[in-house]
PDB file of N, CA, C and O in Angstrom:
ATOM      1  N   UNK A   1     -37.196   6.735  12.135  1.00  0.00           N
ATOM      2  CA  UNK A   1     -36.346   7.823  11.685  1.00  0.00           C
ATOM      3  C   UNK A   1     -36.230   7.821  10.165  1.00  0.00           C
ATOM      4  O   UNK A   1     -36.779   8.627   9.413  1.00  0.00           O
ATOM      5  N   UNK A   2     -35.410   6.766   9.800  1.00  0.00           N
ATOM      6  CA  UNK A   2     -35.780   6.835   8.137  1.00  0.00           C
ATOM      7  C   UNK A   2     -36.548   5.577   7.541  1.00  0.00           C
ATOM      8  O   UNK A   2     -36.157   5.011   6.520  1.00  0.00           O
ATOM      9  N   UNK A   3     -37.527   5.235   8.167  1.00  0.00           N
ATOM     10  CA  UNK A   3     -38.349   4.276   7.524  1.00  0.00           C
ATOM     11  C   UNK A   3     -39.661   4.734   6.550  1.00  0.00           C
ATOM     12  O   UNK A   3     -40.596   3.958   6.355  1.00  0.00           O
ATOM     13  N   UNK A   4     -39.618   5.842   6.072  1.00  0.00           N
ATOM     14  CA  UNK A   4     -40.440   6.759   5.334  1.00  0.00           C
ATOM     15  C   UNK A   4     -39.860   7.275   3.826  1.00  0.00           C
ATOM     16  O   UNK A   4     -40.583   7.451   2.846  1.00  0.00           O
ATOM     17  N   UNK A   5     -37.959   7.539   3.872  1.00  0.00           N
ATOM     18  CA  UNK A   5     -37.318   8.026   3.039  1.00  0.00           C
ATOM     19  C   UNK A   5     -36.857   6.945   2.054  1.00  0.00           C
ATOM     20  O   UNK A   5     -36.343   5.916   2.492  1.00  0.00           O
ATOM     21  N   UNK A   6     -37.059   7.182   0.457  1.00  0.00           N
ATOM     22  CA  UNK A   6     -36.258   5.524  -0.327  1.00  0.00           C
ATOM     23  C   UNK A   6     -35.033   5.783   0.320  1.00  0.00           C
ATOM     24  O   UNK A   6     -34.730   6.597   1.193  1.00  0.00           O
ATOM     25  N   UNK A   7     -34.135   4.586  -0.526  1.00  0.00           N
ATOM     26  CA  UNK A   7     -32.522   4.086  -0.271  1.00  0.00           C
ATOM     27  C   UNK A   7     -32.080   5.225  -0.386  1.00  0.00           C
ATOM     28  O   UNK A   7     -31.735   5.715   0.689  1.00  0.00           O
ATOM     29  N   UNK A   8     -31.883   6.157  -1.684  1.00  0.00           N
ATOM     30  CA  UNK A   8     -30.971   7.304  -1.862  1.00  0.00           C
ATOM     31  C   UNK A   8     -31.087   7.974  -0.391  1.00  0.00           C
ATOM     32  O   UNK A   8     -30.220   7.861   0.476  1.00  0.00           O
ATOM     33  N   UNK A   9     -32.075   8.557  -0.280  1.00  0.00           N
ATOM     34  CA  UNK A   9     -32.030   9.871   1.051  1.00  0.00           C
ATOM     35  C   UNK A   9     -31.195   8.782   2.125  1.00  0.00           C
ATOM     36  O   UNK A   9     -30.089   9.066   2.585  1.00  0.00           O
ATOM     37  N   UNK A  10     -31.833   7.651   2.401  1.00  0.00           N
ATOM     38  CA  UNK A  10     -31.038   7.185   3.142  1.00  0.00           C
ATOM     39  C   UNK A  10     -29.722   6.866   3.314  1.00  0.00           C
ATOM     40  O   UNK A  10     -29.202   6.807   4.428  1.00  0.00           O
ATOM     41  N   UNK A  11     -29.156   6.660   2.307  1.00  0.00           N
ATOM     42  CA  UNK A  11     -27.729   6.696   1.504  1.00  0.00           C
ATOM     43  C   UNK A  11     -26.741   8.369   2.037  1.00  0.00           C
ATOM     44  O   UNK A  11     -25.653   8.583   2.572  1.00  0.00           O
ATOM     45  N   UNK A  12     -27.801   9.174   1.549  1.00  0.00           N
ATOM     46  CA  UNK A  12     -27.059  10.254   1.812  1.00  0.00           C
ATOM     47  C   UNK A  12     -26.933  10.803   3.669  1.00  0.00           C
ATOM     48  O   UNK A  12     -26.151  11.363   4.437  1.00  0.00           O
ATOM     49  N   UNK A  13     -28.147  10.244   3.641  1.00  0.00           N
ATOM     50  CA  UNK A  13     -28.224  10.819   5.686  1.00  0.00           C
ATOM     51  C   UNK A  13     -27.110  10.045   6.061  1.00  0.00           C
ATOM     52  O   UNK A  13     -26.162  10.629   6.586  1.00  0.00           O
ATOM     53  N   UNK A  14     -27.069   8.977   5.902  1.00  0.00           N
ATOM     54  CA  UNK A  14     -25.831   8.138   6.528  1.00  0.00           C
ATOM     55  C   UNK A  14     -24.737   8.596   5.969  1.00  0.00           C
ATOM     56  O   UNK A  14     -24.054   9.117   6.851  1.00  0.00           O
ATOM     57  N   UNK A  15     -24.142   8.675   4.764  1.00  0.00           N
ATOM     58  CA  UNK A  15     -23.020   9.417   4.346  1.00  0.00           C
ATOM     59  C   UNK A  15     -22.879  10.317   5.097  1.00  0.00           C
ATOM     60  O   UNK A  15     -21.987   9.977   5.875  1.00  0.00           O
ATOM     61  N   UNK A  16     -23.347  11.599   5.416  1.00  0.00           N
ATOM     62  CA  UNK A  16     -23.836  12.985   6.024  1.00  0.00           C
ATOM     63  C   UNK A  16     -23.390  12.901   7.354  1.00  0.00           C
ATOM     64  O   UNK A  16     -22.646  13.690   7.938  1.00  0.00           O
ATOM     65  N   UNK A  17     -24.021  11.657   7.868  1.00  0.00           N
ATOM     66  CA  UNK A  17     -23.261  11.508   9.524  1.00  0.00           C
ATOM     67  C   UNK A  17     -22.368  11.054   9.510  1.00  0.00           C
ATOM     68  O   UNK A  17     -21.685  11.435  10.460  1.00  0.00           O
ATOM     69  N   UNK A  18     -21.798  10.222   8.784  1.00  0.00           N
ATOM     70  CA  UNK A  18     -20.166   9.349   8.421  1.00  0.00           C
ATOM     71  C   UNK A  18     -19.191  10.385   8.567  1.00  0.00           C
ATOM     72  O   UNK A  18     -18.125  10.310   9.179  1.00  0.00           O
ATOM     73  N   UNK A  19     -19.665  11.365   7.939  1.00  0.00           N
ATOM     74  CA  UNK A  19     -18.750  12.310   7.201  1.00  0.00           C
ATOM     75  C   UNK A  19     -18.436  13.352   8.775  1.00  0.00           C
ATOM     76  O   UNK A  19     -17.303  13.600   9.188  1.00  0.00           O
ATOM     77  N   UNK A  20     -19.468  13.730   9.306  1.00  0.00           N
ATOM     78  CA  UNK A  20     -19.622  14.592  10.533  1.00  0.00           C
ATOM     79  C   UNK A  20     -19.134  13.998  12.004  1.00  0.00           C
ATOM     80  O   UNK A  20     -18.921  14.767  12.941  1.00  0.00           O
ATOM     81  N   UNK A  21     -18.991  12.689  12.113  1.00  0.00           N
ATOM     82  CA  UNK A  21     -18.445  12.166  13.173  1.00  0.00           C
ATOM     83  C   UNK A  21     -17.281  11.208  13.054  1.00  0.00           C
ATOM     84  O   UNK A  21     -16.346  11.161  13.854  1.00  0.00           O
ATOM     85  N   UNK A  22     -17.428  10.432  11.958  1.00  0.00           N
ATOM     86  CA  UNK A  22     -16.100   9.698  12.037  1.00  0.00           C
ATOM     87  C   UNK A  22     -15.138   9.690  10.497  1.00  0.00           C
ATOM     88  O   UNK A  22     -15.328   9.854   9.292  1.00  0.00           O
ATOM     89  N   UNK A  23     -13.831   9.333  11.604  1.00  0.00           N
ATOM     90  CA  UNK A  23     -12.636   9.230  10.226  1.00  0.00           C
ATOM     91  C   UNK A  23     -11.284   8.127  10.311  1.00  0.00           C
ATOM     92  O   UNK A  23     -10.699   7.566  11.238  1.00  0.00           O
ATOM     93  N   UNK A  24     -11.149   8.150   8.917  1.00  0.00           N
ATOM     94  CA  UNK A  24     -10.593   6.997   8.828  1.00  0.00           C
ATOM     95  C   UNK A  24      -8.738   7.204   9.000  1.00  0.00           C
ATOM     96  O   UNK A  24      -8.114   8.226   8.716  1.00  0.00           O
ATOM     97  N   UNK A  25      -8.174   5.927   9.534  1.00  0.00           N
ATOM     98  CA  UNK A  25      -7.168   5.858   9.892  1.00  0.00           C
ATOM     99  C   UNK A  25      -6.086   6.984   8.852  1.00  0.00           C
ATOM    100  O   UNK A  25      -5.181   7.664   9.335  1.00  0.00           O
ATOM    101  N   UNK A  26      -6.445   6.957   7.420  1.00  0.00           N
ATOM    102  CA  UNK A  26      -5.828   7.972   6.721  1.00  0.00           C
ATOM    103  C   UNK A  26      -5.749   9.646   6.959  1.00  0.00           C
ATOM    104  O   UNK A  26      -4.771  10.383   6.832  1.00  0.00           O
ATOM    105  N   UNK A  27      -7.275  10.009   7.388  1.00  0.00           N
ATOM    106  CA  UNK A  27      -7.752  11.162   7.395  1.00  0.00           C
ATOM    107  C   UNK A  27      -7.116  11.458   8.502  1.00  0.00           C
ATOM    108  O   UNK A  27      -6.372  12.433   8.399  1.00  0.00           O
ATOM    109  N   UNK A  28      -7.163  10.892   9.634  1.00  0.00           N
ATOM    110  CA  UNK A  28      -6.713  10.759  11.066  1.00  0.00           C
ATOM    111  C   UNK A  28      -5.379  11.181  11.276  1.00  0.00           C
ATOM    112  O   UNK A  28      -5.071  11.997  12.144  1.00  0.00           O
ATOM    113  N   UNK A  29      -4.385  10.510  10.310  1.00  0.00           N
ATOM    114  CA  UNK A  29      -3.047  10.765   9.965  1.00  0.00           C
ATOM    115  C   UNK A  29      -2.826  12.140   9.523  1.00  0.00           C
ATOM    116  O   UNK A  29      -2.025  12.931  10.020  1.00  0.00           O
ATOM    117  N   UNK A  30      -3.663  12.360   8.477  1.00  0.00           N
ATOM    118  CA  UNK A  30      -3.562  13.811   7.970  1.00  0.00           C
ATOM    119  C   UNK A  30      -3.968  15.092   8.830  1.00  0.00           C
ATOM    120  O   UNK A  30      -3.477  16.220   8.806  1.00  0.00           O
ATOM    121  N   UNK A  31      -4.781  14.692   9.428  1.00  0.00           N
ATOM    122  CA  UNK A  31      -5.618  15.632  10.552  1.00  0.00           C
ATOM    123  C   UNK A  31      -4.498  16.215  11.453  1.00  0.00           C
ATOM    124  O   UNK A  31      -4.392  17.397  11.782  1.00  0.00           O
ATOM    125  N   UNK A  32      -3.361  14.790  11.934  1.00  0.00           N
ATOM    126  CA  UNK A  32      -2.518  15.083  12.902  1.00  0.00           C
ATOM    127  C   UNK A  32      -1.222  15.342  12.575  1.00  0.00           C
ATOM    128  O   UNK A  32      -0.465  15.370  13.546  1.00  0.00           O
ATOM    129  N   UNK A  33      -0.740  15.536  11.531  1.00  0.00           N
ATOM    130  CA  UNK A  33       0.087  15.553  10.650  1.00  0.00           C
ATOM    131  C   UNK A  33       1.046  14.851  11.351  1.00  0.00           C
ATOM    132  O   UNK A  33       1.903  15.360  12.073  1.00  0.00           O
ATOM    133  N   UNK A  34       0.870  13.506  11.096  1.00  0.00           N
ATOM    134  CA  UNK A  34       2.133  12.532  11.062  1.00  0.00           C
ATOM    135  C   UNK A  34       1.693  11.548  10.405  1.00  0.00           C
ATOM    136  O   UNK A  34       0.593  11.296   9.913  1.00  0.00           O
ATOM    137  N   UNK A  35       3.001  10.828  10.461  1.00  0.00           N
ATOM    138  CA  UNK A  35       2.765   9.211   9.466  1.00  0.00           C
ATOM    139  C   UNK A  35       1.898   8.551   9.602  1.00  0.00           C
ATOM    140  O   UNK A  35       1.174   8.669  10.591  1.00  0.00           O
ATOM    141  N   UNK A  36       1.682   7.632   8.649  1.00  0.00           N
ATOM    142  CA  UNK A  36       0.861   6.014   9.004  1.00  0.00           C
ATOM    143  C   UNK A  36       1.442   5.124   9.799  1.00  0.00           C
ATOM    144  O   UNK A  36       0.812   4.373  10.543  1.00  0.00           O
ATOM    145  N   UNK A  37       3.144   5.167   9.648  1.00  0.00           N
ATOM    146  CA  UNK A  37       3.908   4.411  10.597  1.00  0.00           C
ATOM    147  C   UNK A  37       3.608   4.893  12.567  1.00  0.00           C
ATOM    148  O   UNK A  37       3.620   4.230  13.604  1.00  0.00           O
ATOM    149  N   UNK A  38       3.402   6.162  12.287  1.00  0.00           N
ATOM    150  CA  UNK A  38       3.400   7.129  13.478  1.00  0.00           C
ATOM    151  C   UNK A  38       1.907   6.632  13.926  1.00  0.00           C
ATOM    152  O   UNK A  38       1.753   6.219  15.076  1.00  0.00           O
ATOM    153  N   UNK A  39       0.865   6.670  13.057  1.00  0.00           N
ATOM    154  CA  UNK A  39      -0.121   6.579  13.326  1.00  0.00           C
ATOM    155  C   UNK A  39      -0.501   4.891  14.047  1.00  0.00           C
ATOM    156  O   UNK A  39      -1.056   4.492  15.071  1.00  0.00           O
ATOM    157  N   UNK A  40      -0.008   4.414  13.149  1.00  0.00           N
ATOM    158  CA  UNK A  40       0.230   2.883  14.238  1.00  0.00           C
ATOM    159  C   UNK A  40       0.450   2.517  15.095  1.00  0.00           C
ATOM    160  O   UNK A  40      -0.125   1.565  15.622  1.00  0.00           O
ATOM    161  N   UNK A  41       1.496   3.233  15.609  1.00  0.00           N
ATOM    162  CA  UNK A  41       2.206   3.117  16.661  1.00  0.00           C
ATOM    163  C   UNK A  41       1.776   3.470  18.085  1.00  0.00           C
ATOM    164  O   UNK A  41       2.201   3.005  19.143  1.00  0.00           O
ATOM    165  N   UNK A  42       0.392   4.838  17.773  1.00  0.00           N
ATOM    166  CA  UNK A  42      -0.054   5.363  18.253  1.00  0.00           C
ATOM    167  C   UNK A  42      -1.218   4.407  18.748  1.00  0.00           C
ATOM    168  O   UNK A  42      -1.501   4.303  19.942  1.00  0.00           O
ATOM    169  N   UNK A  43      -1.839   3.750  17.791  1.00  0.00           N
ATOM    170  CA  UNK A  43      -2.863   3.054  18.289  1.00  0.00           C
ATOM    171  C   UNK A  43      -2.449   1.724  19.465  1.00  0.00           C
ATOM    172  O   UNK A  43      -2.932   1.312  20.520  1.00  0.00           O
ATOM    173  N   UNK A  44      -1.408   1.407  18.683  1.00  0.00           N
ATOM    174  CA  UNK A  44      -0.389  -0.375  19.311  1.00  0.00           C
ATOM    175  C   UNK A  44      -0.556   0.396  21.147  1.00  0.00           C
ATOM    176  O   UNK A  44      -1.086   0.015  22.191  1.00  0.00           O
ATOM    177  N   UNK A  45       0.251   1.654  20.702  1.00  0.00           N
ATOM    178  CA  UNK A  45       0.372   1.935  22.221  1.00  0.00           C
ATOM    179  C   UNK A  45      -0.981   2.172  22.930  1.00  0.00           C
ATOM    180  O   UNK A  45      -1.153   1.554  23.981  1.00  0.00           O
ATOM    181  N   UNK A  46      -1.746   2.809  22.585  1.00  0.00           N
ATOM    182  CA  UNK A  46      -3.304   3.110  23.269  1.00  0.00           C
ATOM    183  C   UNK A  46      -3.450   4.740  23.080  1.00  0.00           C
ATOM    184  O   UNK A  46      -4.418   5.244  23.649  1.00  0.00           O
ATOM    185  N   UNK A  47      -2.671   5.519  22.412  1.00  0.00           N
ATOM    186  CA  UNK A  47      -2.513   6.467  22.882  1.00  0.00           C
ATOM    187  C   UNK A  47      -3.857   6.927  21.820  1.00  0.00           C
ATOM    188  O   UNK A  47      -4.485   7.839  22.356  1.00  0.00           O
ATOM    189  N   UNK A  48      -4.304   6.624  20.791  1.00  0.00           N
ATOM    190  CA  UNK A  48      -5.534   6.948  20.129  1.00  0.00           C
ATOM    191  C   UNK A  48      -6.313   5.643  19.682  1.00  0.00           C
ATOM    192  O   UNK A  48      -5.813   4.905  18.833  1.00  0.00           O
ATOM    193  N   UNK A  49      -7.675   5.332  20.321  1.00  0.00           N
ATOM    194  CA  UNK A  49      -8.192   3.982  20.398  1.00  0.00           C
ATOM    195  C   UNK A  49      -9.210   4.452  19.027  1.00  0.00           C
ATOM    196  O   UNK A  49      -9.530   5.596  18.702  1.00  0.00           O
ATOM    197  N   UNK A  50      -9.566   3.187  18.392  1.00  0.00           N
ATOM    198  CA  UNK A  50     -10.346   3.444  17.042  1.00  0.00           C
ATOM    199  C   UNK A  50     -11.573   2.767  18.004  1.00  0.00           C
ATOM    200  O   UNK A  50     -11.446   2.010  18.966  1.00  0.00           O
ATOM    201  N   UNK A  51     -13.024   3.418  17.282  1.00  0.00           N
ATOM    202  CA  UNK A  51     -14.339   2.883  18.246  1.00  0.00           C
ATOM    203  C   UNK A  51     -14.356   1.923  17.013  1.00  0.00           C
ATOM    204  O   UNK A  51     -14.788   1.109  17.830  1.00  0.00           O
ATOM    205  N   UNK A  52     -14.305   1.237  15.851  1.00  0.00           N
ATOM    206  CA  UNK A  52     -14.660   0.138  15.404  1.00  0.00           C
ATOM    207  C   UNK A  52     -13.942   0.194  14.663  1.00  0.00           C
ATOM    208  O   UNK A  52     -13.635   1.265  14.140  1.00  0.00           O
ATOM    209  N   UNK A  53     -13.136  -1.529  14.184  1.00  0.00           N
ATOM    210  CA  UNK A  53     -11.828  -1.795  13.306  1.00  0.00           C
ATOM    211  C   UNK A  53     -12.892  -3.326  12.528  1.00  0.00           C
ATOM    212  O   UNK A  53     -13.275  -4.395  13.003  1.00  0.00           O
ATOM    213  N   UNK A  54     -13.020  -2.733  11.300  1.00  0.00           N
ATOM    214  CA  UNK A  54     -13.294  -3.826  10.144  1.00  0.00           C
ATOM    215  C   UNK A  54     -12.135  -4.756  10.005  1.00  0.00           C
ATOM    216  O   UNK A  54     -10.943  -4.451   9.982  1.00  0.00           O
ATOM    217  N   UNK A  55     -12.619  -5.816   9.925  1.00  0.00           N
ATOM    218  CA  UNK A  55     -11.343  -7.315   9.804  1.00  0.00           C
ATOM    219  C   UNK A  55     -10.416  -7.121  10.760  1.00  0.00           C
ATOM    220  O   UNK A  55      -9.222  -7.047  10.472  1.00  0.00           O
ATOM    221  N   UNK A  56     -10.816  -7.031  11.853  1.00  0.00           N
ATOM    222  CA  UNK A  56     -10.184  -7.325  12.766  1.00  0.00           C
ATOM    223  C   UNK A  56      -8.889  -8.610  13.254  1.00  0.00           C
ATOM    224  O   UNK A  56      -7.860  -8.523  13.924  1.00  0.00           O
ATOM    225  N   UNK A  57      -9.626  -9.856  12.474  1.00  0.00           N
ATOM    226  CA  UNK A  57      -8.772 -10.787  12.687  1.00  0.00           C
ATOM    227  C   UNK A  57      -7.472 -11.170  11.137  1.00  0.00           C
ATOM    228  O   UNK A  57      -6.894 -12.227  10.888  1.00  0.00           O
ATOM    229  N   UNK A  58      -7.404  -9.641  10.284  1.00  0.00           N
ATOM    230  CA  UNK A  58      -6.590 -10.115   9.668  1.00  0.00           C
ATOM    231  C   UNK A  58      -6.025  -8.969   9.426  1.00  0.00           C
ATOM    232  O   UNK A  58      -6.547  -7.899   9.740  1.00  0.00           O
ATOM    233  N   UNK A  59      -4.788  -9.088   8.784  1.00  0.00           N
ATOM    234  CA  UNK A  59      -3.410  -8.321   8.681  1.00  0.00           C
ATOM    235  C   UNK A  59      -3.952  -6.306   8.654  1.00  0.00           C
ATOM    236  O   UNK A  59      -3.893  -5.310   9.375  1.00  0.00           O
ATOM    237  N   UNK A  60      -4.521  -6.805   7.081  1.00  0.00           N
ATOM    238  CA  UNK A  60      -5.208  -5.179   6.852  1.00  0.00           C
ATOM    239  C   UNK A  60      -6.440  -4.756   7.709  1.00  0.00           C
ATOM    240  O   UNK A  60      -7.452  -5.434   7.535  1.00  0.00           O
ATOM    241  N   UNK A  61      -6.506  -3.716   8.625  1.00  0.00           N
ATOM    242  CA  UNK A  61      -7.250  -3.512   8.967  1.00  0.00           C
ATOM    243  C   UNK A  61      -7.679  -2.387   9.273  1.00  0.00           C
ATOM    244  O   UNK A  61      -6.847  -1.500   9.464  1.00  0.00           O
ATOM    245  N   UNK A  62      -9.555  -1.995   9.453  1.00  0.00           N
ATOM    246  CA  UNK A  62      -9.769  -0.424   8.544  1.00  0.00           C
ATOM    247  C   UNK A  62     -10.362   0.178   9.964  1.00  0.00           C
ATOM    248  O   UNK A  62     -11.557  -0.024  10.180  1.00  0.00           O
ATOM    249  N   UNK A  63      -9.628   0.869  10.895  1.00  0.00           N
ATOM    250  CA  UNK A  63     -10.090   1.387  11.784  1.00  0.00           C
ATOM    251  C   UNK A  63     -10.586   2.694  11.390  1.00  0.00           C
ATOM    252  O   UNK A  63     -10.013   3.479  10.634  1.00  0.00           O
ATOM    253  N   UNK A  64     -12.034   2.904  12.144  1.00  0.00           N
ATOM    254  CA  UNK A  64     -12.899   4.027  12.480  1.00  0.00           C
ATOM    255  C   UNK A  64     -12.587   4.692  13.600  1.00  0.00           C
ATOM    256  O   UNK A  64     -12.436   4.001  14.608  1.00  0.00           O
ATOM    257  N   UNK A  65     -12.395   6.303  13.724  1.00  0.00           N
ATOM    258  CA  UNK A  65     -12.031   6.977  14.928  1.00  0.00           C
ATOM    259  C   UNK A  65     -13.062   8.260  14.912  1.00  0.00           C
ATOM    260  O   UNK A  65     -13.384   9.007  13.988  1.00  0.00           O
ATOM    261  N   UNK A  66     -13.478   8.221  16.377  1.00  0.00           N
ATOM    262  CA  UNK A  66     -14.961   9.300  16.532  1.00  0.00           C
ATOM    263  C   UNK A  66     -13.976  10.586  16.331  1.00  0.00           C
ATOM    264  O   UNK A  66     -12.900  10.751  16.905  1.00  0.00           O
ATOM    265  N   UNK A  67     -14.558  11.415  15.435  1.00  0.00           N
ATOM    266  CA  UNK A  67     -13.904  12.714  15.525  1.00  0.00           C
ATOM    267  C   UNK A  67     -13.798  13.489  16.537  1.00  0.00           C
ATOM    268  O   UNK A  67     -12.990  14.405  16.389  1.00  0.00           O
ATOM    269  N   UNK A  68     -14.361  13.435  17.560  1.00  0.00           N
ATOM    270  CA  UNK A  68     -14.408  14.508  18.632  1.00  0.00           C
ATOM    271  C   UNK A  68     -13.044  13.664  19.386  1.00  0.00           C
ATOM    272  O   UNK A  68     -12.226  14.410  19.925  1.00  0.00           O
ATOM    273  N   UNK A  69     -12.839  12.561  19.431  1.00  0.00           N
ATOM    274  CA  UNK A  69     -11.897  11.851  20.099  1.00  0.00           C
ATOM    275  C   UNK A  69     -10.561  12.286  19.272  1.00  0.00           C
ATOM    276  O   UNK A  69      -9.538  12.188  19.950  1.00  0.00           O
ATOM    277  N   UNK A  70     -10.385  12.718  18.025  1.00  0.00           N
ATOM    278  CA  UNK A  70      -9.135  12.678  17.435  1.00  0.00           C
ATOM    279  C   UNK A  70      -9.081  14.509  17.789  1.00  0.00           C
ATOM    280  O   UNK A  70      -8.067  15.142  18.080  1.00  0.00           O
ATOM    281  N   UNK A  71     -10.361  15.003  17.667  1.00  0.00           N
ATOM    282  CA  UNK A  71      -9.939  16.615  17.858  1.00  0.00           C
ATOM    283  C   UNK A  71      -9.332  17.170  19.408  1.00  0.00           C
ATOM    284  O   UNK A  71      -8.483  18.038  19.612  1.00  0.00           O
ATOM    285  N   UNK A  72     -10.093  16.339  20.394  1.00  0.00           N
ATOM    286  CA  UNK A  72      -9.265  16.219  21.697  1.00  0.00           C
ATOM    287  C   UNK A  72      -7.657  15.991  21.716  1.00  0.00           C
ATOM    288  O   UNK A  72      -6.723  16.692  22.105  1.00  0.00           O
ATOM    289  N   UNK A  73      -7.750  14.633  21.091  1.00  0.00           N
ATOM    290  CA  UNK A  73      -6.161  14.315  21.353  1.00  0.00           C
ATOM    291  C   UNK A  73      -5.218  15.045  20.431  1.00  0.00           C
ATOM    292  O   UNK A  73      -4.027  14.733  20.423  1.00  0.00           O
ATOM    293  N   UNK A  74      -5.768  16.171  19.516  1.00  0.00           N
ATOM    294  CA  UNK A  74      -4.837  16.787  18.778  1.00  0.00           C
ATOM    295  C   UNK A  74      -4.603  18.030  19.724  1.00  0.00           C
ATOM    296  O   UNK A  74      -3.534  18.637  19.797  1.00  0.00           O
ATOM    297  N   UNK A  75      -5.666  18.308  20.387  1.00  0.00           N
ATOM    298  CA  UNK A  75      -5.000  19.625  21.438  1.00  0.00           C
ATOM    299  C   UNK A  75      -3.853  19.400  22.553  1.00  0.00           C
ATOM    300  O   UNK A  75      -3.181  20.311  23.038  1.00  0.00           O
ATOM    301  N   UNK A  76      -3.730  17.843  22.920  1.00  0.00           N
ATOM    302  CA  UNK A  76      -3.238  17.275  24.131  1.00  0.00           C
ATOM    303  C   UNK A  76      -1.874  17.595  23.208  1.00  0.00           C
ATOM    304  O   UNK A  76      -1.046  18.463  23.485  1.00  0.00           O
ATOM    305  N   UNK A  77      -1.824  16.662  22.003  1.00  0.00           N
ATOM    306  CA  UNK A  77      -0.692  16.415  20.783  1.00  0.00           C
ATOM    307  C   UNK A  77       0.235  18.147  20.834  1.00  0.00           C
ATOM    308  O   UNK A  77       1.357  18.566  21.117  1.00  0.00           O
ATOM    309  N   UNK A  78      -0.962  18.635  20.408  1.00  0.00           N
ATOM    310  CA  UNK A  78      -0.484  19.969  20.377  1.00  0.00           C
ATOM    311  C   UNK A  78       0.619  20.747  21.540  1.00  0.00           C
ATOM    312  O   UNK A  78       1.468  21.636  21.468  1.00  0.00           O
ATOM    313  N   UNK A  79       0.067  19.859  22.622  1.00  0.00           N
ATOM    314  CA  UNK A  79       0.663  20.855  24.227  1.00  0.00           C
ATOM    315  C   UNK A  79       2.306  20.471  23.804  1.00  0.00           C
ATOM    316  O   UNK A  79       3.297  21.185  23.648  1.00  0.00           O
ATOM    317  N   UNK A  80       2.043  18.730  23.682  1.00  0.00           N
ATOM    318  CA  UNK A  80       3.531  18.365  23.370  1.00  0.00           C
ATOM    319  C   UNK A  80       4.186  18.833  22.817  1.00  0.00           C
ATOM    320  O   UNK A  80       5.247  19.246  23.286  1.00  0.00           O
ATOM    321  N   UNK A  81       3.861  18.969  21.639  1.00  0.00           N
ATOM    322  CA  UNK A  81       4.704  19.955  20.461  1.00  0.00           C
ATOM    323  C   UNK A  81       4.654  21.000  20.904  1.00  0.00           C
ATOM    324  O   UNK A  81       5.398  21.504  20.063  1.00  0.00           O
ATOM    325  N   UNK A  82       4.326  22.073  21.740  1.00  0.00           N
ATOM    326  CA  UNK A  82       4.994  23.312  21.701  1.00  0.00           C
ATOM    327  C   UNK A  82       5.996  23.183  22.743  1.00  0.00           C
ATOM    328  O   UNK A  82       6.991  23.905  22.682  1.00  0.00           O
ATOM    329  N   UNK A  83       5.830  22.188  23.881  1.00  0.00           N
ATOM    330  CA  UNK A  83       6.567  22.109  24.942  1.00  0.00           C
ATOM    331  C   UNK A  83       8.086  21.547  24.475  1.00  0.00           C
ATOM    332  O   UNK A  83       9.114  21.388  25.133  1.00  0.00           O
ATOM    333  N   UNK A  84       7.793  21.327  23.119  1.00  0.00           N
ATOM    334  CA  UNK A  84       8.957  20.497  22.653  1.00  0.00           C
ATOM    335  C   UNK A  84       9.870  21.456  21.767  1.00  0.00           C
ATOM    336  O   UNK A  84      11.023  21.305  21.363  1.00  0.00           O
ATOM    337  N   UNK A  85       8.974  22.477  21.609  1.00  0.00           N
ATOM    338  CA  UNK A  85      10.085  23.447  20.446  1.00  0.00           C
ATOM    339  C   UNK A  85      10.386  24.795  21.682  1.00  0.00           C
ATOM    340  O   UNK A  85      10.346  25.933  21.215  1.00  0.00           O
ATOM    341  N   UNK A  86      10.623  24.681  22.927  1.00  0.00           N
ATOM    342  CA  UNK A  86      10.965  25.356  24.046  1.00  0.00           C
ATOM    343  C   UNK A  86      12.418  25.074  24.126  1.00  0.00           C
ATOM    344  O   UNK A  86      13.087  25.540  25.049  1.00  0.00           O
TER     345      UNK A  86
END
């Protein structure tokens, strides 16, 4: 696949898909408009699972979430919130 292209192109194809499928615990927050505290809480419970968490075995840690998984659970998110301003 890219064993033909130098580092740059390769640099950018991977950026390119980074960018198109996954996001980071910040973006994630913003996407769903709630906190980082909120957003934690969310994961502790299960209610949004990250597909890969860098440093896992220490305090800070940089979870990855597939976008199609956060755009799902924002429609579910969504049902709540309207059922909630009823």
């Amino acid at each position: 696949m890219y064993f033909l292209d130098d580092d740059d192109v390769i640099k950018q194809k991977i950026s390119a898909e980074l960018n198109r499928y996954v996001m980071t615990q910040k973006q994630v927050a913003d996407f769903l408009d709630v906190s980082t505290q909120g957003m934690s809480n969310m994961i502790r419970e299960r209610k949004l699972e990250p597909f890969y968490v860098f440093n896992d075995s220490e305090a800070r840690k940089i979870n990855l979430f597939y976008k199609k998984d956060v755009e799902d659970y924002l429609e579910k998110l969504n049902g709540y919130r309207g059922l909630r301003k009823k």
